[in-house]
N, C-alpha and C positions, 0 to 999 in steps of 0.2 A: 813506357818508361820504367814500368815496375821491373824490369829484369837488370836495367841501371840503381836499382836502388832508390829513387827518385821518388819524394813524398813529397805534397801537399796537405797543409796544414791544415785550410779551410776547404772544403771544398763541396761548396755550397751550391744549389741549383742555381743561382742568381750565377756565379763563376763559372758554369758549366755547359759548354756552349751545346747545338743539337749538333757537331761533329763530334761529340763526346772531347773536347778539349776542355783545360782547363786556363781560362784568360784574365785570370789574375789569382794569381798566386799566394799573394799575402806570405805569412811565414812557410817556408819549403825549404827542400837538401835533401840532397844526395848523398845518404846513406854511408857511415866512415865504418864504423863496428858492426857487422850484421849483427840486429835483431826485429828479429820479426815483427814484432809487438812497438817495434820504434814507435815514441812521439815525437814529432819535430814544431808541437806549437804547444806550449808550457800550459797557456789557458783549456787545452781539450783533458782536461782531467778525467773524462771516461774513456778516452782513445776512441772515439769514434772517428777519423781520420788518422789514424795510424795506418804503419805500413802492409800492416796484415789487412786490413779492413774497408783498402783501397777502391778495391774491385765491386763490393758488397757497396759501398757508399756509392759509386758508377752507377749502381742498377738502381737502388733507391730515386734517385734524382731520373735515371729515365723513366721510374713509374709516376713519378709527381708530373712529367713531362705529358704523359700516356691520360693524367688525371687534365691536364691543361687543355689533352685535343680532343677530349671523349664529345665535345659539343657539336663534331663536322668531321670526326673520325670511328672508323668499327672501332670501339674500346676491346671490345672479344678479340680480334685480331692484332690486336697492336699489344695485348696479354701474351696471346700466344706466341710473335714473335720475339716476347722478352725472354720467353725459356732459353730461347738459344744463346743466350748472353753469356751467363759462364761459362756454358763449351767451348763458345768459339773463344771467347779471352781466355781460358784454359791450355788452347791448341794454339793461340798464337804465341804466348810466354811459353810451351816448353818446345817450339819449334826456334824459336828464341834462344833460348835455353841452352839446347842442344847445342845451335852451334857457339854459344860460346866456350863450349867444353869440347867444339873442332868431331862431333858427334852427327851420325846421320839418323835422324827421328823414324824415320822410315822402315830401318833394319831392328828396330826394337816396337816387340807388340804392344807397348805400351808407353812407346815416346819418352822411354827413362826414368821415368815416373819416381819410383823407388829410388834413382842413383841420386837423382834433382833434391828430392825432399832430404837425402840421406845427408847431402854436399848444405843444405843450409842451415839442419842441425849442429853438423858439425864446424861449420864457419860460426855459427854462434855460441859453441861451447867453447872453441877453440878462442874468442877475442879475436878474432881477425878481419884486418880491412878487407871489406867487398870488394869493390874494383879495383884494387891494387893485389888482389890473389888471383883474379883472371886475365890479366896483365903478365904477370908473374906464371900461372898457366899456360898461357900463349909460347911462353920465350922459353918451356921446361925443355930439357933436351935429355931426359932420363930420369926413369922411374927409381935406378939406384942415385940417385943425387936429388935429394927434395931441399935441399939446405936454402934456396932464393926461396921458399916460401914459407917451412917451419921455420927457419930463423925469423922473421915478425911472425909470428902468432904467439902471444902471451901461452899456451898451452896447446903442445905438440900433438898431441895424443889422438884427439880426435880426425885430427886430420891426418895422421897417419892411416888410419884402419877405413879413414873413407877412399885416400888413392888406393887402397887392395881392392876397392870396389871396382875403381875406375879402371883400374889397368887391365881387372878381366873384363870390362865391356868395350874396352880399345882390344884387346885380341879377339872377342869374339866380334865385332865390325871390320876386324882386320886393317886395321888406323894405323897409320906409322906416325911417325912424331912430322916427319914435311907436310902430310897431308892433311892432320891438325891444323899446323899452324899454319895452311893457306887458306883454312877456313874461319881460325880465329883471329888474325891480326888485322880483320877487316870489321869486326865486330866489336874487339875488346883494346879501347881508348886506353893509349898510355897516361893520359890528363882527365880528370874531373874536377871541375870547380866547386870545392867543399865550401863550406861556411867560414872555415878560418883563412883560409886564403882569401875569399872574397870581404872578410874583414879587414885586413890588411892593405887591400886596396882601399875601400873608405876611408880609414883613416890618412891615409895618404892624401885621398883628396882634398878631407876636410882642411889638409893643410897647403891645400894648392898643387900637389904635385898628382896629374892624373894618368903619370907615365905608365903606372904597373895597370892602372884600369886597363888601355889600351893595350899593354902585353895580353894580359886576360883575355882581350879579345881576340888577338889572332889565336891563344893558346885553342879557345873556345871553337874556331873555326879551323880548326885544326887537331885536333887532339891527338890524333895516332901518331902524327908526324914528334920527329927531336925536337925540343928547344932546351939544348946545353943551358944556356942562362938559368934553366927554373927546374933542374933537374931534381930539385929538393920536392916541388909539387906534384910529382911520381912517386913518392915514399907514401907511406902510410902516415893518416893525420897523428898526432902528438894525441897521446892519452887524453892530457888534460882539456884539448878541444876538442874530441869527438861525442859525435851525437849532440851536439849544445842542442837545448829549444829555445827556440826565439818565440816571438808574439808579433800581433800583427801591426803594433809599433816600433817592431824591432829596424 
């Protein structure tokens, strides 16, 4: 879910199941402003559950896991299969990755590597929503007309000189723009459920009415698909509610 933006506030061994799921969430979200370093639970004042430090907290709790079996398990062996842990979560997020940028992993010796890292600094410098720029992405239909995506980013700039990136790794893949987008519009959700939307539902509830809960829900079960009614929760979140942190009373 890291390639959704998708943080976990707590994420504790005790939360952590041995399919590597996370089964109670406490304060979470889905990422509105890229940045890296997000906190999405106000109480983690060192950021160790932040959105960079995801993957790193993953392996932690499978080495406490690894300390749990060493009584009726090779602990040597169960070491050794941990190395492979960030390769492989490595190779799955920028195979991930790849296609949501309508790119084939496989034609570059190093899986994009450079393009990936370039495209997150640059969503970070630039203010701009995550999943509403590969959304936005998907639907591009020309590198001379970027105006559906620099128009939301608080500053242009960076995201200009990162599509010069992009557009020479779509000619040298030889990408047309249909071929893209038959590989991203399957990947990249016109709807994510932010915090301020899903706030808006609560409150509604608390006053009896749990109609918008329910839209939420087909929204959720549906995401790629139209829903005209809620066309406004396809835009990019409102300054002043992005990135909120909550707490695990939130």
């Amino acid at each position: 879910m890291k390639v959704y933006g998708f943080q976990v506030g707590v994420m504790n061994t005790d939360i952590f199941s041995v399919a590597g799921l996370t089964i109670d969430y406490g304060p979470y979200a889905f990422m509105d402003y890229f940045e890296k370093n997000s906190i999405c639970n106000h109480t983690d004042e060192e950021g160790r559950y932040s959105y960079n430090n995801q993957p790193y907290v993953a392996r932690w709790n499978l080495f406490a896991l690894i300390n749990a079996l060493k009584l009726v398990c090779d602990e040597s062996k169960l070491e050794s299969y941990m190395k492979t842990f960030l390769p492989q979560h490595e190779k799955v997020y920028l195979d991930l990755m790849n296609k949501r940028l309508g790119l084939d992993a496989s034609k570059s010796g190093n899986s994009n590597l450079h393009l990936i890292l370039e495209l997150l600094g640059s969503l970070e410098n630039a203010k701009m929503d995550y999943n509403v720029f590969f959304y936005r992405l998907t639907h591009l239909k020309s590198f001379e007309d970027l105006s559906s995506i620099l128009d939301i980013a608080v500053f242009q700039e960076p995201l200009q000189i990162w599509f010069e990136s992009y557009k020479k790794v779509c000619d040298e893949q030889e990408t047309t723009f249909e071929t893209r987008f038959e590989v991203m519009k399957k990947v990249n959700p016109k709807y994510i459920l932010k915090n301020y939307i899903l706030q808006e539902a609560i409150e509604k509830a608390h006053e009896g009415d749990y109609s918008l809960v329910n839209d939420l829900l087909k929204i959720a079960q549906n995401p790629f698909d139209e829903h005209p009614k809620f066309e406004r929760y396809a835009r990019q979140t409102p300054i002043n509610f992005a990135n909120i942190k909550l707490s695990c009373s939130s």
